[in-house]
C-alpha positions as a Markdown table, in Angstrom:
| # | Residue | x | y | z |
|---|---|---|---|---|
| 1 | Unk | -12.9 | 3.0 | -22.4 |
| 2 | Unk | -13.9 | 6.5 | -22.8 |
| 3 | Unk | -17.9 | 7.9 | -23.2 |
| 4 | Unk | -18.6 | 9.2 | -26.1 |
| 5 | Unk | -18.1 | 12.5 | -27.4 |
| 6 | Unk | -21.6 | 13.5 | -27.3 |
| 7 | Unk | -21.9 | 13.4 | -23.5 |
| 8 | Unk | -18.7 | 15.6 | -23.0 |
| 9 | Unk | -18.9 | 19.2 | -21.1 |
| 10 | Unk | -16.6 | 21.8 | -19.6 |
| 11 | Unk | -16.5 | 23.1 | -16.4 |
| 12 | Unk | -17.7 | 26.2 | -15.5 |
| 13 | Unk | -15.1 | 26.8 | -13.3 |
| 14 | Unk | -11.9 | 25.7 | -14.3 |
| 15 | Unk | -12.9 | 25.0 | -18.3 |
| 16 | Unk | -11.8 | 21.1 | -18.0 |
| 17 | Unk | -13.9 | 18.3 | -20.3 |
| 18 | Unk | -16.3 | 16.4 | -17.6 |
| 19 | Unk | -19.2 | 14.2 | -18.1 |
| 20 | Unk | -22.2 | 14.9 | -16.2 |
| 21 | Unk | -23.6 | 11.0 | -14.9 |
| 22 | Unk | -26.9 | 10.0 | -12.5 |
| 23 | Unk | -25.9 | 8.4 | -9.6 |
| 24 | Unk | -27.0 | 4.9 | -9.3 |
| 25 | Unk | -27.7 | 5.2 | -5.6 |
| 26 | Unk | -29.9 | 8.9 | -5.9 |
| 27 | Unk | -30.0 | 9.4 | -9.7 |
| 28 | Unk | -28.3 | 13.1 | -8.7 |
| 29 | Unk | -26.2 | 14.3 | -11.2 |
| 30 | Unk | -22.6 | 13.9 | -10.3 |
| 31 | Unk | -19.4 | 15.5 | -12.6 |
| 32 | Unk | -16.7 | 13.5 | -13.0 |
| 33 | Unk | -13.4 | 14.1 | -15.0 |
| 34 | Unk | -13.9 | 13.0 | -18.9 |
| 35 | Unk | -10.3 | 11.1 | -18.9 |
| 36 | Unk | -10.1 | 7.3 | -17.2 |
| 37 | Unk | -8.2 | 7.4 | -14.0 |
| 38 | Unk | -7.1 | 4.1 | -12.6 |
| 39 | Unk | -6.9 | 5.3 | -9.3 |
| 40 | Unk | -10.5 | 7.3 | -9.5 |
| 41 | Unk | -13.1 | 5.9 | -7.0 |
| 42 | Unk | -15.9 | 5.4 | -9.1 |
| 43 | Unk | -17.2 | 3.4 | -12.3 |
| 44 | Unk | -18.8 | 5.0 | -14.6 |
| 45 | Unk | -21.0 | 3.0 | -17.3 |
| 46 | Unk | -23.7 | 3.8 | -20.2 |
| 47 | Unk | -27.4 | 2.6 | -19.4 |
| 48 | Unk | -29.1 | 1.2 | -22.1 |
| 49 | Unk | -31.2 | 4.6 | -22.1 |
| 50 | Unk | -28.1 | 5.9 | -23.3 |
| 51 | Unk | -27.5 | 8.1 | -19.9 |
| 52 | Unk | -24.2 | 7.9 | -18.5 |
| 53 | Unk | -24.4 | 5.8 | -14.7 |
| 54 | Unk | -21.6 | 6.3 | -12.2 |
| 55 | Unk | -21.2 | 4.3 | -9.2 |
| 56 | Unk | -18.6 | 4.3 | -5.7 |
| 57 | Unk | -15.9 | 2.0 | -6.3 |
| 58 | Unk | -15.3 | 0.4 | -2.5 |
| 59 | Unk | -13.9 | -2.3 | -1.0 |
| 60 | Unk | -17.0 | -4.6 | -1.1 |
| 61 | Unk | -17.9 | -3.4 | -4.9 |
| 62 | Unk | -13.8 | -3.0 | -6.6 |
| 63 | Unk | -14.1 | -4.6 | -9.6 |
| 64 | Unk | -14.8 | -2.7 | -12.7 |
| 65 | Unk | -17.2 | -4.7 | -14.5 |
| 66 | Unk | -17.7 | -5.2 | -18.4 |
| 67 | Unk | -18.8 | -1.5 | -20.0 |
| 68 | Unk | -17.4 | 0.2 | -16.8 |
| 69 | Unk | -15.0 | 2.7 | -16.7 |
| 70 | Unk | -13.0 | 4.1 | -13.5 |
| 71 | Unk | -12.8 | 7.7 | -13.1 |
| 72 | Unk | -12.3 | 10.5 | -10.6 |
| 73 | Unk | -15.0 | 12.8 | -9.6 |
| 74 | Unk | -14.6 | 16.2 | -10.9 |
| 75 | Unk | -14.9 | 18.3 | -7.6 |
| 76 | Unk | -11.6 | 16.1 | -6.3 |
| 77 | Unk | -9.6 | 17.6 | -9.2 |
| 78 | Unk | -11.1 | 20.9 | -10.0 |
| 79 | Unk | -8.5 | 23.7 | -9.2 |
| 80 | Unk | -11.0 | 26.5 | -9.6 |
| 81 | Unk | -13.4 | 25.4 | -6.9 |
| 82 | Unk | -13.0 | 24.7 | -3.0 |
| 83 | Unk | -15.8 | 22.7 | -1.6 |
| 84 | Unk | -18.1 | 24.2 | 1.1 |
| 85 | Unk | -17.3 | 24.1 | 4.5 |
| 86 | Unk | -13.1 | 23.4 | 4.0 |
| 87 | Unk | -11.0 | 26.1 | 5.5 |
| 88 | Unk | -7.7 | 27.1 | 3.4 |
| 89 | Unk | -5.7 | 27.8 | 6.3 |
| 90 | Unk | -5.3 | 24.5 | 8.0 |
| 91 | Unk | -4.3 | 26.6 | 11.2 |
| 92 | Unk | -5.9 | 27.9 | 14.4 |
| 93 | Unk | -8.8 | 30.1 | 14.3 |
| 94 | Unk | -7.5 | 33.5 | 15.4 |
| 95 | Unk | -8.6 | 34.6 | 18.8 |
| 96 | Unk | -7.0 | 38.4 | 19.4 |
| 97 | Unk | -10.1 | 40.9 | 18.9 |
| 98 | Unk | -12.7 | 38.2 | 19.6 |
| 99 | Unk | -15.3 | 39.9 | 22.2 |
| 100 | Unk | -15.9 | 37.7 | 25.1 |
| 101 | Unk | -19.8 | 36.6 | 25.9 |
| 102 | Unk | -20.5 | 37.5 | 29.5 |
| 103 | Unk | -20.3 | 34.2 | 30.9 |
| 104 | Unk | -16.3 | 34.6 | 30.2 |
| 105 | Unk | -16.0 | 38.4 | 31.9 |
């Protein structure tokens, strides 16, 4: 099942068709890719206020219900955008030219 075309968006970043949902645990908005994934982690459904509802799809709550959708959230998938905090390199922080504090001298 897909949402409906009235709910569909691009991304700012990488210009891909997302839907924006409320999560049900903290009604913050969350994107998550516009196409149905089968392995996505979360369900996303329509509330009868016609607001789109996405949920975390885990080992205690893995069934997709009736009117539920699984999908992947956009920020996994979105080539254009690195989350905060993650480092490219994957190596070891350089330490040539770092300045010693005085404790070290």
């Amino acid at each position: 099942m897909k949402p409906a075309s009235h709910h569909l968006a691009k991304c700012k970043h990488c210009r891909a068709p997302i839907v924006w949902c409320l999560t049900s645990a903290n009604g913050k908005r969350q994107p998550v890719n516009y196409e149905p994934d089968e392995t996505g982690n979360v369900a996303v459904m329509q509330g009868a206020d016609g607001k789109l509802y996405v949920r975390a799809v885990t080992a205690a709550r893995s069934e997709i219900r009736p009117g539920e959708w699984q999908a992947k959230p956009h920020q996994a998938t979105c080539p254009a955008r690195q989350l905060p905090g993650r480092s490219s390199s994957g190596g070891q922080r350089a330490t040539s030219g770092v300045r010693p504090v005085p404790w070290q001298r």
